[in-house]
C-alpha positions, 0 to 999 in steps of 0.5 A: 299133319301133328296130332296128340295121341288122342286126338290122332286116335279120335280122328281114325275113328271118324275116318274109312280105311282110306283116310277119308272122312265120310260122313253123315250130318243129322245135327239139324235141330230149328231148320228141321222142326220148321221143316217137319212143322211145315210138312205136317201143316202145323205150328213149329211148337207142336214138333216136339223132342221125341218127334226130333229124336225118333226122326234122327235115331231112323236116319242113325240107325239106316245110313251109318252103316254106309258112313264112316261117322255121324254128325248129331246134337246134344239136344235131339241127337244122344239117342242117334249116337247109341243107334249108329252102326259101330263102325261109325264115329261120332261128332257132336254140335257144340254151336247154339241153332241159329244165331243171334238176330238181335245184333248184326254179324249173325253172331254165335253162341254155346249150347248152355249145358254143353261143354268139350268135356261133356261132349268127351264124356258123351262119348263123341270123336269130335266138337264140331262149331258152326259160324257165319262167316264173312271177310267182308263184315265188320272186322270188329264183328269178326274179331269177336268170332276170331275169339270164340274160335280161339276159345273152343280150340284150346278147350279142345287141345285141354281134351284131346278131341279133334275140332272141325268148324264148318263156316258158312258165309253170308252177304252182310248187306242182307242179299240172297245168298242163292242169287247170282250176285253172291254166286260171283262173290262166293269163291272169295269168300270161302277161300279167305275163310279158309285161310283165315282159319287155317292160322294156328292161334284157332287149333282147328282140325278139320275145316268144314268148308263150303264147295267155292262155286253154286253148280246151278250157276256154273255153265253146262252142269248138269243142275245148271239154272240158266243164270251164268256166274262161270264156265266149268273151267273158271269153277275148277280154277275156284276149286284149286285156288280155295284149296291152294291156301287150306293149312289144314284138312277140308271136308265139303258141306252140303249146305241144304242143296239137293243130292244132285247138285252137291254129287255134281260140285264132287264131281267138280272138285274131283275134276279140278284135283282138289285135295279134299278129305271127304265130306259131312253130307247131311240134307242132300241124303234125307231131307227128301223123308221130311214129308214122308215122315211128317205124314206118313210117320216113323215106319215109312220114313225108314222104309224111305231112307233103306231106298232113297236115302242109302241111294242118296248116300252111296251116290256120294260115297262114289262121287267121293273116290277122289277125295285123299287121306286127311293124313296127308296134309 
């Protein structure tokens, strides 16, 4: 893998001494008031900023001694940033929350005050975007996500900070994406994803991929759900085939799932041989001290996370091992 000087040094500071991405996500921002509002029994308007701030400054300031960097917004997330651990990188979100509902293709948009230079000057290691992506919709849908692809890219390559883009795909026919039909289409999905992406007019980095398989659907894992959409076998085979066409370093997401089920897809991937580079593990670490803070506040979620949640992420850590140097690529 060729990088500029820059860059190369960015990507270092987001790496262990292994070469290996391990990392924390606390970048959530509509996904987590709605969580925390839920949890207090109150309208979402009523979780305000300092509420956001001070919940990603505790989950900063506990886990990043246990990562090698963390993942945080512009909006919520700049005072996380100054509480992590100094042995932490940082990226950053450039990506609005959400997408734009009033169209079809779940289309992105820019943070309106945020730009790569800002997010330069603000001290960060990384732009990271997220997009809903799909093959299978539209190709004039995907055209305008190819670019503003493009665009980020280059306004990265002008600044010399590495880009990871996370895609997380989507039924465009409006099924449920934790059903057991999108089960079946998923690895297909997140393999032509990444080798879409992995072309170089994006001049991504990192590619920040979903595992290819649901593990409560693959036959005899440990958070199998009783629906079957593959054997263990035919899961590895997705693994080593979505990775098979990856131009560039993969790191997994964890998508919201719980500890468990994502510690058992690392397990998986560590099975089937997967060249991965690590993972930006974000819900499956806190997300069970949302209603710890939500009724007990800022000292008991703290007291939660130097428990549960350092528990939650040296479970990863270890199911991590296997995982090989982004360098190497």
């Amino acid at each position: 893998m060729q990088l500029s000087e820059g860059k190369a040094k960015h990507m270092k500071a987001l790496s262990n001494e292994r070469g290996v991405i391990a990392a924390a996500a606390m970048d959530q921002r509509g996904s987590l008031q709605k969580s925390l509002a839920a949890a207090r029994g109150v309208d979402v308007k009523e979780i305000g900023p300092e509420m956001m701030s001070e919940f990603k400054v505790a989950v900063s300031r506990v886990l990043t001694p246990h990562a090698s960097a963390i993942l945080l917004d512009p909006e919520f997330g700049l005072e996380a940033g100054k509480a992590r651990s100094k042995n932490a990188g940082m990226l950053l979100a450039y990506e609005l929350s959400g997408y734009d509902n009033t169209r079809s293709g779940r289309l992105p948009d820019l943070l309106p005050h945020v730009s790569v230079k800002r997010i330069v000057d603000w001290g960060a290691d990384a732009v990271k975007i997220l997009i809903y992506y799909t093959p299978f919709d539209d190709p004039s849908v995907n055209d305008i996500k190819h670019a503003f692809i493009e665009r980020i890219g280059a306004e990265c390559v002008t600044y010399e900070i590495p880009f990871f883009l996370e895609f997380v795909g989507y039924d465009p026919k409006g099924g449920d994406e934790k059903g057991l039909d999108y089960a079946k289409a998923k690895p297909e999905i997140v393999k032509k994803s990444m080798e879409e992406f992995s072309k170089p007019q994006y001049m991504v980095d990192v590619l920040k991929v979903e595992v290819p398989i649901n593990a409560e659907c693959v036959e005899g894992s440990s958070v199998y759900k009783g629906q079957k959409a593959y054997t263990r076998e035919e899961a590895l085979r997705h693994f080593r085939e979505a990775a098979a066409v990856a131009g560039k370093p993969f790191i997994y997401l964890s998508a919201g799932v719980s500890n468990a089920q994502f510690v058992e897809s690392l397990h998986m991937a560590g099975e089937a041989g997967t060249n991965y580079s690590g993972v930006l593990c974000g819900r499956a670490t806190w997300k069970e001290g949302i209603p710890v803070y939500a009724k007990h506040g800022i000292k008991a979620l703290e007291d939660w996370l130097q428990k549960e949640g350092v528990k939650n992420i040296n479970a990863v850590n270890e199911a991590i091992r296997p995982a090989k140097a982004w360098y190497d690529r």
